[in-house]
KOLSE-737134 format. One line per field, with one value per residue (C-alpha): residue number from 1; residue in three letters; x, y, z. Coordinates in nm, 3 decimals, padded with zeros to 5 digits. Example, Ala and Ser with C-alpha at 12.3 -4.5 7.8 and 13.67 -1.06 7.14 Angstrom:
<rs>
num	(1 / 2)
residuo	(ALA / SER)
px	(01.230 / 01.367)
py	(-00.450 / -00.106)
pz	(00.780 / 00.714)
</rs>
This chain:
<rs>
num	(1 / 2 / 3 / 4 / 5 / 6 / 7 / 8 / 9 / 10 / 11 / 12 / 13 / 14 / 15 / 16 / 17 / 18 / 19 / 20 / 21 / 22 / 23 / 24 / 25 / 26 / 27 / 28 / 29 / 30 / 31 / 32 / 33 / 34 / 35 / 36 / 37 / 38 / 39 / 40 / 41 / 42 / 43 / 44 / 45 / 46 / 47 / 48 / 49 / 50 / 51 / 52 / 53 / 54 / 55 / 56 / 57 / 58 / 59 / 60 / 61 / 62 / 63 / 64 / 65 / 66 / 67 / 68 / 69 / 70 / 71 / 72 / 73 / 74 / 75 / 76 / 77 / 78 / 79 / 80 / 81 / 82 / 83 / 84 / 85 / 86 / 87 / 88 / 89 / 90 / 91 / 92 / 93 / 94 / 95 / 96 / 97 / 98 / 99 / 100 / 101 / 102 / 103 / 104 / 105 / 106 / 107 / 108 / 109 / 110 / 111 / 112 / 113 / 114 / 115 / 116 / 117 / 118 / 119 / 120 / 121 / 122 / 123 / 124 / 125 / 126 / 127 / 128 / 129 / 130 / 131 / 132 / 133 / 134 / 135 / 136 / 137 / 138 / 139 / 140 / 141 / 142 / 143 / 144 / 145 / 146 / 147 / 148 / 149 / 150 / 151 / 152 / 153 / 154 / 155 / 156 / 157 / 158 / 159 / 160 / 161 / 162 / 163 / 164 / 165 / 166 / 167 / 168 / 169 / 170 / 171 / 172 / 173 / 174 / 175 / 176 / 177 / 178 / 179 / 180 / 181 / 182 / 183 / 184 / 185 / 186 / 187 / 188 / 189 / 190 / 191 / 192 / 193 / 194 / 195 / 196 / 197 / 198 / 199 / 200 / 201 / 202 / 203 / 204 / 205 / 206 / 207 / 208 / 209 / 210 / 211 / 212 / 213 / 214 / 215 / 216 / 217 / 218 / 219 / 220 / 221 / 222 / 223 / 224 / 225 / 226 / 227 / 228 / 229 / 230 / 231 / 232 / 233 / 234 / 235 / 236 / 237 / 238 / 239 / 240 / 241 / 242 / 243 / 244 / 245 / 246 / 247 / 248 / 249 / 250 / 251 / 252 / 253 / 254 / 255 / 256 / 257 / 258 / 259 / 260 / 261 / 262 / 263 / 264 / 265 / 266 / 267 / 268 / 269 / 270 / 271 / 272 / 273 / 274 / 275 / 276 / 277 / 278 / 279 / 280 / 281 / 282 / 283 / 284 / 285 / 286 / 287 / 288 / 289 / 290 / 291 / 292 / 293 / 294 / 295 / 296 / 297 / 298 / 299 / 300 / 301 / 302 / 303 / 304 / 305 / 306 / 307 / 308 / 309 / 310 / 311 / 312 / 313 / 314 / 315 / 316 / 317 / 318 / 319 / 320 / 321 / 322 / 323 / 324 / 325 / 326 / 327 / 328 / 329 / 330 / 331)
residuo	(UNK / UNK / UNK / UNK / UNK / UNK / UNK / UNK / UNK / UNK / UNK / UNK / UNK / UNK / UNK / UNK / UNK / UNK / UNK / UNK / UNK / UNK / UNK / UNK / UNK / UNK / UNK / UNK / UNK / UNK / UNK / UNK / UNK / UNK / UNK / UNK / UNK / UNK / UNK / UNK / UNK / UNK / UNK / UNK / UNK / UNK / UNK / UNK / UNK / UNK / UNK / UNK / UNK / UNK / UNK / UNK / UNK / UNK / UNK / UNK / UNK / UNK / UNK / UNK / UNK / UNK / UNK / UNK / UNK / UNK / UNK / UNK / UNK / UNK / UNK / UNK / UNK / UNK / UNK / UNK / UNK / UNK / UNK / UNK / UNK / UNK / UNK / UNK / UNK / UNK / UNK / UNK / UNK / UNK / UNK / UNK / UNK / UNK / UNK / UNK / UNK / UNK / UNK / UNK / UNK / UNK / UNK / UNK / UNK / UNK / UNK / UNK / UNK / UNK / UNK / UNK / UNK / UNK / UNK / UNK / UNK / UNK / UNK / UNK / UNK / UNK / UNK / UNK / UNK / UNK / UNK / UNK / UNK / UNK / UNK / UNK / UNK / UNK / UNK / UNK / UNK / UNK / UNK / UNK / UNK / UNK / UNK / UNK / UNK / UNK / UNK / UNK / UNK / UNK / UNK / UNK / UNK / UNK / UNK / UNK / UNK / UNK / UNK / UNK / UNK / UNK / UNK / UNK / UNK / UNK / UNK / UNK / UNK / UNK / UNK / UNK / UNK / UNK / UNK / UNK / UNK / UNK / UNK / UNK / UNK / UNK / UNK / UNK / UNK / UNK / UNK / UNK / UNK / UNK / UNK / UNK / UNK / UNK / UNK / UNK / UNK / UNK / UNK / UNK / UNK / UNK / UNK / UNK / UNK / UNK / UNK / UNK / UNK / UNK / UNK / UNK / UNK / UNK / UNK / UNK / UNK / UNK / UNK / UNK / UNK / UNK / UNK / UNK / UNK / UNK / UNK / UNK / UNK / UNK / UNK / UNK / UNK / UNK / UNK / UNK / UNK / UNK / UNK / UNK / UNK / UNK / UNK / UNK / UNK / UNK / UNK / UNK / UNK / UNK / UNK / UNK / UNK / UNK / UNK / UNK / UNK / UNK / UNK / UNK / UNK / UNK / UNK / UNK / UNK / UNK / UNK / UNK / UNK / UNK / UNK / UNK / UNK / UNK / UNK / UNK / UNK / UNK / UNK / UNK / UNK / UNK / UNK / UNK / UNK / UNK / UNK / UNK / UNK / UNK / UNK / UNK / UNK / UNK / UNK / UNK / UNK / UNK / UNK / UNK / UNK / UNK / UNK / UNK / UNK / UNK / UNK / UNK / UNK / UNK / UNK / UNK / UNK / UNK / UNK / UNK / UNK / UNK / UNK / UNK / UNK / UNK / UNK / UNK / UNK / UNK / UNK)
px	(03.590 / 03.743 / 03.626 / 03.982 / 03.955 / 03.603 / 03.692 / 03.961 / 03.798 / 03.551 / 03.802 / 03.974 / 03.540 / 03.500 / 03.889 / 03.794 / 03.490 / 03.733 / 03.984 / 03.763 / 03.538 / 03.436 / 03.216 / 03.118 / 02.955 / 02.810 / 02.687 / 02.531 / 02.403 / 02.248 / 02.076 / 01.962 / 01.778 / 01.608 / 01.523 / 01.383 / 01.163 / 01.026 / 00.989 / 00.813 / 00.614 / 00.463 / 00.388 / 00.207 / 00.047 / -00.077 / -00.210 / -00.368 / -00.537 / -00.611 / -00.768 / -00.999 / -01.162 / -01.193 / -01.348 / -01.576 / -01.707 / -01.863 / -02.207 / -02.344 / -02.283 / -02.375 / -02.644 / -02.615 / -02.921 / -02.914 / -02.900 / -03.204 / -03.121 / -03.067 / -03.391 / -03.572 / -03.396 / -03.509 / -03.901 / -03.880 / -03.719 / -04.036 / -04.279 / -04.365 / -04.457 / -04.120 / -04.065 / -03.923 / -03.576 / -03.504 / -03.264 / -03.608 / -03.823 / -03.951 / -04.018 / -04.349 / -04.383 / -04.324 / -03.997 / -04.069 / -03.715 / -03.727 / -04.059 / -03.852 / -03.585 / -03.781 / -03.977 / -03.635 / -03.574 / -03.879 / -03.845 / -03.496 / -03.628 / -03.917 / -03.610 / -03.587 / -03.264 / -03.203 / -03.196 / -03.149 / -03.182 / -02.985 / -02.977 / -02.710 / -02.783 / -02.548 / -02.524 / -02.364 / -02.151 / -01.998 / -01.951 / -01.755 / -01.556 / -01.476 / -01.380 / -01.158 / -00.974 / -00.913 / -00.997 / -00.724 / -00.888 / -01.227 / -01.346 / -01.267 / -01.580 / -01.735 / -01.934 / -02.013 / -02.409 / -02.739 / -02.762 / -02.359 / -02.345 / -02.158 / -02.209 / -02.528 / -02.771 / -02.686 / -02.829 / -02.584 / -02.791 / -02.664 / -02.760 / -02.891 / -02.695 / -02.360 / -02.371 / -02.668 / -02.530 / -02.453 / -02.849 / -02.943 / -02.722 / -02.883 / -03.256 / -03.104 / -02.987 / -03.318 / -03.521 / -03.604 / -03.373 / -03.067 / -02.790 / -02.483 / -02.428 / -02.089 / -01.990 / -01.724 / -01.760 / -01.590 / -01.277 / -01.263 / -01.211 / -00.987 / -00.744 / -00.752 / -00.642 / -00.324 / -00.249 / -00.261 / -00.011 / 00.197 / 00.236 / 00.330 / 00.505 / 00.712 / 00.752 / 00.901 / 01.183 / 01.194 / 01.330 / 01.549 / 01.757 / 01.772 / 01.952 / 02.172 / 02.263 / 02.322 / 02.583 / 02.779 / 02.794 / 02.920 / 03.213 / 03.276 / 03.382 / 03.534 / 03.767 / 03.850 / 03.909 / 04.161 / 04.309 / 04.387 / 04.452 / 04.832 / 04.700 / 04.474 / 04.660 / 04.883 / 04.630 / 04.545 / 04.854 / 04.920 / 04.598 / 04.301 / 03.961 / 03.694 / 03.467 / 03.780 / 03.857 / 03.457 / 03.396 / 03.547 / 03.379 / 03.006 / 03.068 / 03.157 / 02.820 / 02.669 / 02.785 / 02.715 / 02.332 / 02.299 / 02.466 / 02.222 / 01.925 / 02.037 / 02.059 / 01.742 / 01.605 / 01.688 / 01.605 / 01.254 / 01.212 / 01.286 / 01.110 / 00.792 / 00.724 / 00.831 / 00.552 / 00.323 / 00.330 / 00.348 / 00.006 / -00.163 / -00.063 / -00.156 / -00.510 / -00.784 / -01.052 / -01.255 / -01.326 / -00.970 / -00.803 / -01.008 / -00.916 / -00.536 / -00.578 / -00.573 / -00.249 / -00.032 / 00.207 / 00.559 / 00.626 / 00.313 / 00.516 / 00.862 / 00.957 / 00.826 / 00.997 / 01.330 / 01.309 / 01.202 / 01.457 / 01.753 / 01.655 / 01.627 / 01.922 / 02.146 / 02.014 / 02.094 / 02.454 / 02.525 / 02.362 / 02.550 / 02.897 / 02.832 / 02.786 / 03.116 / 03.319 / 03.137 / 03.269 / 03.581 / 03.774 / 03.868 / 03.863)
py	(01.591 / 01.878 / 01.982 / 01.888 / 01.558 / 01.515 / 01.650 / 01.355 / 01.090 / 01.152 / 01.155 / 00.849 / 00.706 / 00.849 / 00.773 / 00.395 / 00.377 / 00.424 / 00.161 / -00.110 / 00.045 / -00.352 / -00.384 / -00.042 / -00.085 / -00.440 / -00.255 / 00.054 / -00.215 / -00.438 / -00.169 / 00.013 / -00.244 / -00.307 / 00.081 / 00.067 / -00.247 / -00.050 / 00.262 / 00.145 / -00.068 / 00.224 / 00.433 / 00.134 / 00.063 / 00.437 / 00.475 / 00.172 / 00.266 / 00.623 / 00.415 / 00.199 / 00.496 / 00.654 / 00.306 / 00.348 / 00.646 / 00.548 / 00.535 / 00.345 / -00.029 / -00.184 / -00.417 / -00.645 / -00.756 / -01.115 / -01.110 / -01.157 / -01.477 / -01.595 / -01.412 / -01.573 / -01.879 / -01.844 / -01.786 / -02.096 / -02.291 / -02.114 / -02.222 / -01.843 / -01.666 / -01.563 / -01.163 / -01.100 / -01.000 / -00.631 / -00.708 / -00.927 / -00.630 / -00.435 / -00.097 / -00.007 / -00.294 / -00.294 / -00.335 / -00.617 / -00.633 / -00.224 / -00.276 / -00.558 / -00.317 / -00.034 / -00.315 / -00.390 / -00.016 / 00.025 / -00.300 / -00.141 / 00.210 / 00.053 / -00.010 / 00.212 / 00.320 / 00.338 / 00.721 / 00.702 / 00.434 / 00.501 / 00.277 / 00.177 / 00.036 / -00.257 / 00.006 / 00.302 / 00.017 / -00.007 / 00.372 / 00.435 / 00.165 / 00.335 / 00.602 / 00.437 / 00.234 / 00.563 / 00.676 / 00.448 / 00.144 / 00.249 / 00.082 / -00.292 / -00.235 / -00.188 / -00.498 / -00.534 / -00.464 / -00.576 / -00.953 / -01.004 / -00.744 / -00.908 / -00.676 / -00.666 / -00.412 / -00.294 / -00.032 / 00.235 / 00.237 / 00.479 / 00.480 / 00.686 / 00.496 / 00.349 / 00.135 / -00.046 / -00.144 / -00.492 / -00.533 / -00.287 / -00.542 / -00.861 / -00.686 / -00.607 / -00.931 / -01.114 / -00.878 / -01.125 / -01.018 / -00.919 / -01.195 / -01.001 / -00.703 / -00.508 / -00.284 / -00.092 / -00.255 / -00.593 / -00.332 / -00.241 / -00.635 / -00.684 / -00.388 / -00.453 / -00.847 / -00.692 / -00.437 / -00.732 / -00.935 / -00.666 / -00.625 / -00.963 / -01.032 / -00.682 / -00.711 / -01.047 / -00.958 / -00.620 / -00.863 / -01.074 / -00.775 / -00.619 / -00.914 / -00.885 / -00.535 / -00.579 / -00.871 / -00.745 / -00.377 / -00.591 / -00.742 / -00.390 / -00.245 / -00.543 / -00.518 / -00.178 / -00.256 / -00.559 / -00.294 / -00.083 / -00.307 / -00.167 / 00.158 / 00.128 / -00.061 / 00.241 / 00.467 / 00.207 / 00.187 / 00.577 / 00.614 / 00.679 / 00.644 / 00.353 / 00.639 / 00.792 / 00.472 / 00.346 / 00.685 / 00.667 / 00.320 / 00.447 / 00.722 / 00.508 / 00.312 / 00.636 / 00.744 / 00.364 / 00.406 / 00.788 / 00.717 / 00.445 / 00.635 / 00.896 / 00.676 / 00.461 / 00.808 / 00.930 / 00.619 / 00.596 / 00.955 / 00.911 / 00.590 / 00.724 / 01.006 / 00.812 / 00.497 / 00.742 / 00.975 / 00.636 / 00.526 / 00.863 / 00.890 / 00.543 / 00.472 / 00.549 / 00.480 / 00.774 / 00.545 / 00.473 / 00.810 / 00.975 / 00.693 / 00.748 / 01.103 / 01.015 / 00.841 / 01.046 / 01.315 / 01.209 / 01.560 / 01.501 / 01.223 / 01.310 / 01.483 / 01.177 / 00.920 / 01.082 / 01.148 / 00.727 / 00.647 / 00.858 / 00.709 / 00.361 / 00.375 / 00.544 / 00.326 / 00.019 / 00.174 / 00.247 / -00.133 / -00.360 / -00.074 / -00.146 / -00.511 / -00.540 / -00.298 / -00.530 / -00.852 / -00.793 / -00.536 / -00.539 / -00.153)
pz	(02.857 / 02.694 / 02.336 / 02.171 / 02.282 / 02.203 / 01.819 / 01.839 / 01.918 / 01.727 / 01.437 / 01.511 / 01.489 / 01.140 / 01.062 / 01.190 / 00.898 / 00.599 / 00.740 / 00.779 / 00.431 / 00.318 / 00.709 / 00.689 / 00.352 / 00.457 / 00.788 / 00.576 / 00.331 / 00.533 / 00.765 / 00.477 / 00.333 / 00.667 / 00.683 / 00.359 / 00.453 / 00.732 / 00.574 / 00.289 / 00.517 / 00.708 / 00.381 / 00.257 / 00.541 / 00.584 / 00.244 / 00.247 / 00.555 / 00.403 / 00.038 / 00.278 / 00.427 / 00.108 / -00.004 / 00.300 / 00.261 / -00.103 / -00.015 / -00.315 / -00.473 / -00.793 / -00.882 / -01.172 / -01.363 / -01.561 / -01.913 / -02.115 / -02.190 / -01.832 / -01.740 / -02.011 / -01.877 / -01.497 / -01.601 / -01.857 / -01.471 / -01.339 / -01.569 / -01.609 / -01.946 / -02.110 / -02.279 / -02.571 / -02.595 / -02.648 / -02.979 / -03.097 / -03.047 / -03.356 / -03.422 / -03.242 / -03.068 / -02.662 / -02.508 / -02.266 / -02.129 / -02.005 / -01.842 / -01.620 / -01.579 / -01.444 / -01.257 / -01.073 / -01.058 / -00.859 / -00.650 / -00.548 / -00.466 / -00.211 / 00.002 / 00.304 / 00.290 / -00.076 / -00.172 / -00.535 / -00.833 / -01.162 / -01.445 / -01.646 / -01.982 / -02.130 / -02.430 / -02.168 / -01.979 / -02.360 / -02.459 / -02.097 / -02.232 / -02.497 / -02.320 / -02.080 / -02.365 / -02.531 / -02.967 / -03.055 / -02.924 / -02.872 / -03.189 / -03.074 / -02.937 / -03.265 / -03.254 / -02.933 / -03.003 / -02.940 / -02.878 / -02.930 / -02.650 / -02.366 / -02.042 / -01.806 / -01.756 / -01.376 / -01.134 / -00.945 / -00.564 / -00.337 / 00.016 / 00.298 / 00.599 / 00.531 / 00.838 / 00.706 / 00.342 / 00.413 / 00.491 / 00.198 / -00.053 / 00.087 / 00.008 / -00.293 / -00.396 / -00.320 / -00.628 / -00.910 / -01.161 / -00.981 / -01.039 / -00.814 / -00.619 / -00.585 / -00.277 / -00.174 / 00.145 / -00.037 / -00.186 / 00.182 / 00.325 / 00.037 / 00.122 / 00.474 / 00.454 / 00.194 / 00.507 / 00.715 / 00.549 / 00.495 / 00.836 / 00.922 / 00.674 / 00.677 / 01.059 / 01.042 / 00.778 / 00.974 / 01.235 / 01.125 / 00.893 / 01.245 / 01.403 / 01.106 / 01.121 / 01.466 / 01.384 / 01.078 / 01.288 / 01.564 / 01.358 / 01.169 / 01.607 / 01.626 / 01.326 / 01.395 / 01.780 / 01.657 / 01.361 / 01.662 / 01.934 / 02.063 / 02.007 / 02.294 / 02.492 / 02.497 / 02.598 / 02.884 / 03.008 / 03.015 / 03.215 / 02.937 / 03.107 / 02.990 / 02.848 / 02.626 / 02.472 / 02.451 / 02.232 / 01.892 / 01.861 / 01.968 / 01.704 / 01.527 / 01.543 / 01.523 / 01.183 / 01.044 / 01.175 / 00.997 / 00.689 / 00.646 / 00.733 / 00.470 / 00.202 / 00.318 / 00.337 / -00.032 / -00.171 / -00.042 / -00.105 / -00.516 / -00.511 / -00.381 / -00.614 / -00.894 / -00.812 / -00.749 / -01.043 / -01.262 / -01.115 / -01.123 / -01.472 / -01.626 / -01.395 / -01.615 / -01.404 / -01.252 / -00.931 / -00.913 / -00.973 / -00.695 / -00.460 / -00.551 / -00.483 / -00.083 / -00.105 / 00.129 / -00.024 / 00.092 / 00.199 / 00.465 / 00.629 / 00.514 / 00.880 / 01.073 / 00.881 / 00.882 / 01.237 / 01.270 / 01.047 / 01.252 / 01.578 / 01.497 / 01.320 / 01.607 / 01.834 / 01.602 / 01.536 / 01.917 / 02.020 / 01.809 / 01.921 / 02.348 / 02.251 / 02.060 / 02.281 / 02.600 / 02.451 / 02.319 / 02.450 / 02.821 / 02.914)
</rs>
């Protein structure tokens, strides 16, 4: 095929987009939104993936210690001799309730593969409090002392072996005094089940908007085969090969499956940066801004994803074209 012809036809392709513009903007719509499902998807997916290693590789947990009322509680259930309460405690006297603390603190370093013990006073779980709500709000917090102190005393354990934390916790857990243990190991599960769902739920609407696009781009070839149906019948009759007459209609499909890719393309593009810098910005937690730091920069995946996105949609574009040509125009 000569280049002139090839330059017309594909004219008469782009020509056939602007004369049928209603099909070619459901076509674009419709397969943008499923390009956008999928591409969104896949970034989830992947930093998802990326925050559970992250979560992973935090090699420590917390351990919560009951309240001195609850311990005072348990030993009375015991029949054991009860302490006095650290907000009960006068000056000079003993402070029963840190000798059980640094009791538990011991109990916990004993364990083989424990490799440090911190404590974590009720009284420092308040101040970073503070310091998360920020100085305007900070002093809501005013009253929050002594016996009217809600939080528990807890223990920050960090381990030698992260493939042994699920039996460091339970050793953990079984110290008189501990009420609950936290782990990154339950963040992990958590994130995974969301990735999981995502999938299957993604996938399925992935599917059906694909079956769509393939329909409405179907009817858009087929309204511009009927808008130009003595045309070819012309170039039939004066002797215009199958391939010459197939062309301006796979172009066609071709320039629908692009244009939506752009736009899926730019969308996702804007929409990334802007989620992301609004999360950066607002978390406040320490823990949480670190593990927001290995979401994936867009411009790290920003080659792959347009090269998924032009693919999938040519191939979409040039499908639902052969199947329309194949069925309703006798060439």
């Amino acid at each position: 095929m000569r280049a002139s012809s090839f330059s017309y036809l594909s004219k008469q392709g782009v020509k056939s987009l602007w004369s049928n513009r209603m099909m070619t903007l459901a076509s674009v719509g419709v397969l943008t939104a499923c390009l956008l499902i999928v591409g969104f998807a896949v970034l989830l997916t992947e930093n998802i993936n990326n925050m559970v290693k992250f979560v992973e590789q935090q090699n420590e947990f917390k351990a919560f210690v009951y309240t001195e009322k609850a311990y005072n509680q348990m030993l009375t259930d015991k029949n054991e001799e009860t302490i006095v309460p650290s907000y009960e405690t006068k000056p000079g006297e003993e402070n029963q309730w840190l000798g059980v603390l640094e009791k538990i603190e011991q109990e916990i370093k004993k364990i083989d593969n424990v490799s440090s013990v911190e404590l974590v006073t009720k009284e420092e779980g308040i101040e970073e409090m503070k310091k998360q709500l920020g100085p305007e709000q900070a002093s809501l917090l005013d009253d929050y002392k002594g016996e009217d102190n809600p939080l528990n005393d807890s223990f920050t354990v960090t381990v030698d072996d992260l493939s042994l934390l699920d039996k460091t916790i339970s050793e953990v857990e079984k110290i008189e005094g501990i009420e609950i243990v936290t782990a990154a190991s339950e963040a992990a599960s958590t994130l995974t089940s969301i990735r999981n769902i995502i999938n299957v739920v993604g996938w399925a609407i992935i599917g059906a908007l694909v079956i769509v696009s393939l329909v409405i781009i179907t009817n858009t070839i087929r309204a511009s085969i009927f808008t130009r149906r003595k045309e070819l019948n012309i170039m039939k009759y004066v002797g215009a090969t199958n391939s010459f007459i197939r062309l301006p209609f796979i172009i066609e499909g071709i320039c629908l499956g692009l244009l939506s890719a752009l736009i899926a393309f730019g969308v996702i593009w804007v929409g990334y940066e802007a989620v992301l810098n609004t999360f950066v910005d607002k978390v406040s937690s320490q823990w949480l801004q670190e593990a927001f730091r290995s979401i994936i920069p867009f411009e790290d995946v920003a080659l792959q994803l347009g090269g998924f996105f032009a693919i999938s949609s040519i191939v979409i574009g040039v499908l639902g074209s052969v199947v329309s040509i194949r069925n309703h125009i006798k060439v």
